[in-house]
C-alpha positions in Angstrom: 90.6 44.1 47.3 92.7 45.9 49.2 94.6 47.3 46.2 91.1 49.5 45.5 92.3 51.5 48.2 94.8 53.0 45.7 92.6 52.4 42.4 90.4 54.9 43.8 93.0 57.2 44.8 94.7 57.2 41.5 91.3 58.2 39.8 91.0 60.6 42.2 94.5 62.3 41.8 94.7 62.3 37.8 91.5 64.3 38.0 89.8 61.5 35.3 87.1 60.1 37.6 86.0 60.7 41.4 85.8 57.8 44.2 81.8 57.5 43.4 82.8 56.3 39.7 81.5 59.9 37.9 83.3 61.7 35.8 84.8 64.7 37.4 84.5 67.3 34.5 81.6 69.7 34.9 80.8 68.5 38.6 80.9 70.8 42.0 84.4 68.9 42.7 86.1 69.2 39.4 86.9 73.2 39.9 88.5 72.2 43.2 90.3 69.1 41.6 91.4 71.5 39.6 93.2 74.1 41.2 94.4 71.5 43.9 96.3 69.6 41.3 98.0 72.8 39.8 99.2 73.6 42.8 101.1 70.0 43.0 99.4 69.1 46.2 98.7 65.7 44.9 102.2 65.5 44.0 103.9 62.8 46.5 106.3 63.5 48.9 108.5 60.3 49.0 111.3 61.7 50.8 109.1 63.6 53.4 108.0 59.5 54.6 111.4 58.0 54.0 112.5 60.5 56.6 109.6 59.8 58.6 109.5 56.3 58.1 113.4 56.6 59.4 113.1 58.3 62.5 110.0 56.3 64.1 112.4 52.8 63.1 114.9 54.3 64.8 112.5 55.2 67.9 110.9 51.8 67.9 115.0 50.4 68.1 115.9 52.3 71.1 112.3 51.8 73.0 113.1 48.4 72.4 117.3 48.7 73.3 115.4 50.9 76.4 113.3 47.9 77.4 116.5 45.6 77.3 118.9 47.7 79.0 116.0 47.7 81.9 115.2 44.3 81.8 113.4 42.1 84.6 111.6 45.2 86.2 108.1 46.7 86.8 109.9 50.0 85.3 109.8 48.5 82.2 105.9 49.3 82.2 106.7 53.0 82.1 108.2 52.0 78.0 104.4 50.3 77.3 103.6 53.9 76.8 106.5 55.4 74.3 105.9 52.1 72.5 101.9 52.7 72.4 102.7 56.0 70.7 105.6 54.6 68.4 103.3 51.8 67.2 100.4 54.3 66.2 102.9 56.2 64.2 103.3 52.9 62.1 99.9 52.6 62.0 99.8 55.9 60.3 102.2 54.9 57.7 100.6 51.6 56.9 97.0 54.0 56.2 99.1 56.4 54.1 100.8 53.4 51.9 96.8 52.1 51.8 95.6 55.5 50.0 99.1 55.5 47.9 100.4 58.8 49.5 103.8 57.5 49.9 104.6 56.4 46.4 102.8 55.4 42.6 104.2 52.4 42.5 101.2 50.3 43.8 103.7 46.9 44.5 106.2 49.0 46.8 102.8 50.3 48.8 101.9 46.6 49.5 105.4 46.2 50.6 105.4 49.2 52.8 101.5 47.9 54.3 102.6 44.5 55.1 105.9 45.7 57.0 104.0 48.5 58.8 100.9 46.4 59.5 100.9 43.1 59.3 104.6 42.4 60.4 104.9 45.5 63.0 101.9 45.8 64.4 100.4 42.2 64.0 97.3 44.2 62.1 96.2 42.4 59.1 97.0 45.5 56.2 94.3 43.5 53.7 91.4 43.4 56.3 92.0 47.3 56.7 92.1 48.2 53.2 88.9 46.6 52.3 87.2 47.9 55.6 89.1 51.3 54.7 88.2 51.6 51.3 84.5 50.8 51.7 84.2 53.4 54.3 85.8 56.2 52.1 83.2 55.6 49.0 80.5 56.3 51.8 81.0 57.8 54.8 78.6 57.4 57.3 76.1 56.0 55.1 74.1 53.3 57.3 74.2 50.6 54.6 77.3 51.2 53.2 79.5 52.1 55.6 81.2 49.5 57.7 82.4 52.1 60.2 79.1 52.7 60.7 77.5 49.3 60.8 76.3 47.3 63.9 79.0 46.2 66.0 79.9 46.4 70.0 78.6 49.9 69.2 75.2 51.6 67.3 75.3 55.0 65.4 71.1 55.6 64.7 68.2 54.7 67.2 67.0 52.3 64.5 69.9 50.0 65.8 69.7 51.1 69.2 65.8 49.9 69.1 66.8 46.3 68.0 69.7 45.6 71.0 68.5 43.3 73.5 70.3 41.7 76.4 73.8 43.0 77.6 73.8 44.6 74.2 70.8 46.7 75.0 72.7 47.6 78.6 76.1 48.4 76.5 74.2 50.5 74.1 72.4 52.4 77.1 75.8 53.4 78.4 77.8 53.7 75.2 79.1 57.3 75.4 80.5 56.5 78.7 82.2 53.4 78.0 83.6 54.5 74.8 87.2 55.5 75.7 87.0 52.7 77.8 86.0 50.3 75.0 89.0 51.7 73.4 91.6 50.3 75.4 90.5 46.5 74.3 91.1 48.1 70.1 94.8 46.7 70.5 94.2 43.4 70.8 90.9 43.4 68.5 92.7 44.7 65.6 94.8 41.6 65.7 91.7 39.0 66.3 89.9 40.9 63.4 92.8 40.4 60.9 93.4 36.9 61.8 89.7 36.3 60.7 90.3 37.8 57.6 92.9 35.4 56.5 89.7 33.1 55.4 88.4 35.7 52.8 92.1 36.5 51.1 93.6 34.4 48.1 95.8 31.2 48.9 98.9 32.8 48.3 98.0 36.4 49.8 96.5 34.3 52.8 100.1 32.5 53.0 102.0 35.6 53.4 99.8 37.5 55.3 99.2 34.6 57.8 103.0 33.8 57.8 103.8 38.1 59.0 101.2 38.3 61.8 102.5 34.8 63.5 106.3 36.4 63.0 104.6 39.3 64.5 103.5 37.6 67.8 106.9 35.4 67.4 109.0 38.4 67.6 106.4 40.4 70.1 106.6 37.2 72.6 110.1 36.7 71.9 111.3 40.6 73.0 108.8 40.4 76.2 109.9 37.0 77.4 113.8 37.4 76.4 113.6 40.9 78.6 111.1 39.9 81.1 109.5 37.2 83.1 106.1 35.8 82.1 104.1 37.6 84.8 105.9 41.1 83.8 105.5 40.3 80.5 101.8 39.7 80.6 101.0 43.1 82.0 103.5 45.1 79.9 101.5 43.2 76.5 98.2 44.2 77.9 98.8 47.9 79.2 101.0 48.3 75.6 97.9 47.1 73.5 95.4 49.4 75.5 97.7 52.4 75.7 98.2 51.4 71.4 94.0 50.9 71.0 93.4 53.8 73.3 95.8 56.5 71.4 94.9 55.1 67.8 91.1 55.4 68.8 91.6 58.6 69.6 92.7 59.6 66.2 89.8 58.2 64.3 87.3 59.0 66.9 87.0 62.7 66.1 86.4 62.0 62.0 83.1 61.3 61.4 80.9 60.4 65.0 78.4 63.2 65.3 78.1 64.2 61.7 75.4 64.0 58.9 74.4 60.2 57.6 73.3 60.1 54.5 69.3 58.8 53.9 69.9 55.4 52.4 66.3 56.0 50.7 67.2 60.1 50.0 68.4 61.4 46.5 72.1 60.9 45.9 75.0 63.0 47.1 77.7 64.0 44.5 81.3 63.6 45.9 81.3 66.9 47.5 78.6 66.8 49.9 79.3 63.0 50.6 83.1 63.7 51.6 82.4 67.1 53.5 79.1 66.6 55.1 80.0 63.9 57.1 83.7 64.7 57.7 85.2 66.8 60.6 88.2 68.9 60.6 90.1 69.5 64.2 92.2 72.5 64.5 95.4 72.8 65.7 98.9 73.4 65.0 102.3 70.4 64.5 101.2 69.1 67.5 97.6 68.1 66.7 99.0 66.9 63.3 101.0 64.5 64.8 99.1 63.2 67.7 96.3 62.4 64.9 98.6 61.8 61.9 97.4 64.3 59.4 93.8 62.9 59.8 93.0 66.2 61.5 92.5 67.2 57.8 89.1 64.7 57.7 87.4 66.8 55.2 90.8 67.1 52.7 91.3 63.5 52.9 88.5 62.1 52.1 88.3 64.4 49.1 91.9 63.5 47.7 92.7 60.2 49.3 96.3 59.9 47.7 97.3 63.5 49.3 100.4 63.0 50.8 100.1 64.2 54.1 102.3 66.7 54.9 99.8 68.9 51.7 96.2 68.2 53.2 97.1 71.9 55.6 98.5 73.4 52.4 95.0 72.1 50.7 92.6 73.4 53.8 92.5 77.1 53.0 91.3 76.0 49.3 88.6 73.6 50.2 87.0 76.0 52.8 86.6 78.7 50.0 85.4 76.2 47.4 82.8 75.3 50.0 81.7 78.6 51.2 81.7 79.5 47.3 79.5 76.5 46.9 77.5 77.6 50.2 78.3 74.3 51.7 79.3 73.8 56.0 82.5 73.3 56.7 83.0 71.6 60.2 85.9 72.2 62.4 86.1 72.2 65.8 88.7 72.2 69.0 90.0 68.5 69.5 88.1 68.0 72.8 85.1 69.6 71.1 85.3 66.7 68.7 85.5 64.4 71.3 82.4 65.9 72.8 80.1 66.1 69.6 81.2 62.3 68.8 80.4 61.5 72.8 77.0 63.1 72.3 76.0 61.5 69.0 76.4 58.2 71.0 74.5 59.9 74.2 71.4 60.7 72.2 71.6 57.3 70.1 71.2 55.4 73.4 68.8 57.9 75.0 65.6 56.3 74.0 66.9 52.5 76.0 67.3 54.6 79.4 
């Protein structure tokens, strides 16, 4: 499964079929498709993340030469935040090597999502692919959607109206205790790919399994070499919040807020599914790097294999295909986003209060 992730975005890039399984010829997406790939835009930009991929190894090495050179201090703490920020950066590789941006060759991807996820970051690359890729065939859509399924958090009154207990109270109150929720996304992210291991083949099981134990083997290792237990403790759980807090934030923005498709309505062709429910943020280099490119919602999820660095390049074209088409566009400010996501979740709660 998690090699559908880049099935879909091959079909997607050589223009012969779109992520819902259609044909793209003759649809609203296929002039786009189009002139996108005439432009090369869906050409990949290996050396772009090689460099990339370079520079945030070499930032995780001194963070971590940093952290020695301090040793048995509470300074140390003030390096939980660099290495928050570090760490999301190779969270943003491993998505990229998911949708095949980085390279074709669907083997070296794997490579590249095992090192990045499972082995770096202790994040199970497999259980994120399949989540991933089920997301991108349907955004938002209630049934289909697990991004949008019942969890610690509700996305339609419908759920909202079945909560009861300390669910019902945490539903009541969930725009307020989102970005506080957040902070815990660290340390879930490694529980949730742990539980994965018992849906993955034997062998994929094996490996995966044996990279996010060296994960916490080297993670404990580097805390309790540097540090004593107490120190290191507190420097694992401000790290993992300060990680789940800034990699929430870049997700956040996306889709909260934004149209769900009616599981019983008619259809939507690739187009509206992708764009309707998708928010853009704008912004300049900054905003692209403190969200990793996925300020370009709407881009992505229309050309999943985009390398990264082309989804601004591609913006100006989708916003005329869509105003040609007469279709919305969203993109707002980046707290803007944070506020139509915030009040999605306000008014999904209202009727419990």
């Amino acid at each position: 499964m998690p090699q559908a992730v880049a099935t879909v975005a091959q079909n997607t890039r050589d223009g012969s079929e779109d992520p819902a399984g259609r044909q793209g010829s003759g649809s609203d997406f296929a002039p786009l498709l189009k002139t996108v790939k005439g432009q090369g835009l869906l050409d990949r930009r290996t050396g772009w993340y090689a460099a990339g991929i370079a520079v945030n190894l070499v930032a995780l090495g001194a963070v971590i030469t940093g952290m020695a050179l301090l040793g048995d201090t509470w300074w140390n703490l003030f390096l939980a935040l660099p290495l928050a920020i570090v760490w999301t950066r190779t969270a943003f590789v491993g998505h990229d090597a998911g949708h095949a941006q980085i390279t074709g060759d669907r083997k070296a991807s794997r490579i590249i999502g095992f090192v990045h996820a499972n082995l770096l970051l202790g994040m199970n690359e497999a259980w994120w692919n399949d989540k991933h890729v089920r997301h991108h065939a349907n955004p938002n859509h209630i049934d289909k959607d697990p991004d949008v399924g019942v969890g610690a958090l509700v996305w339609t009154q419908k759920q909202a109206a079945e909560r009861e207990g300390f669910l019902r109270w945490l539903t009541r109150n969930q725009a307020r205790l989102f970005f506080p929720m957040l902070l815990l996304e660290g340390i879930a992210l490694k529980i949730y790919g742990f539980q994965y291991l018992r849906n993955q083949p034997v062998r994929e099981r094996a490996l995966s399994g044996i990279l996010l134990v060296g994960h916490l083997a080297l993670y404990a290792t580097l805390l309790l070499t540097v540090m004593s237990p107490g120190k290191a403790v507190v420097f694992a759980l401000v790290h993992h919040a300060l990680f789940g807090l800034h990699l929430g934030m870049a997700f956040a923005p996306n889709h909260k807020g934004m149209e769900m498709p009616d599981p019983d309505g008619d259809r939507w062709g690739h187009l509206q599914r992708q764009v309707l429910t998708s928010r853009n943020v704008r912004g300049a280099f900054l905003t692209d790097w403190f969200l990793g490119g996925l300020n370009y919602q709407i881009e992505h999820h229309l050309f999943p294999s985009m390398p990264r660095p082309h989804l601004r390049l591609a913006q100006p074209l989708v916003k005329a295909h869509c105003a040609e088409m007469g279709m919305p566009y969203a993109e707002t400010g980046l707290i803007e986003s944070y506020r139509q996501a915030l009040a999605h979740m306000h008014e999904v709660g209202e009727p419990l209060r």
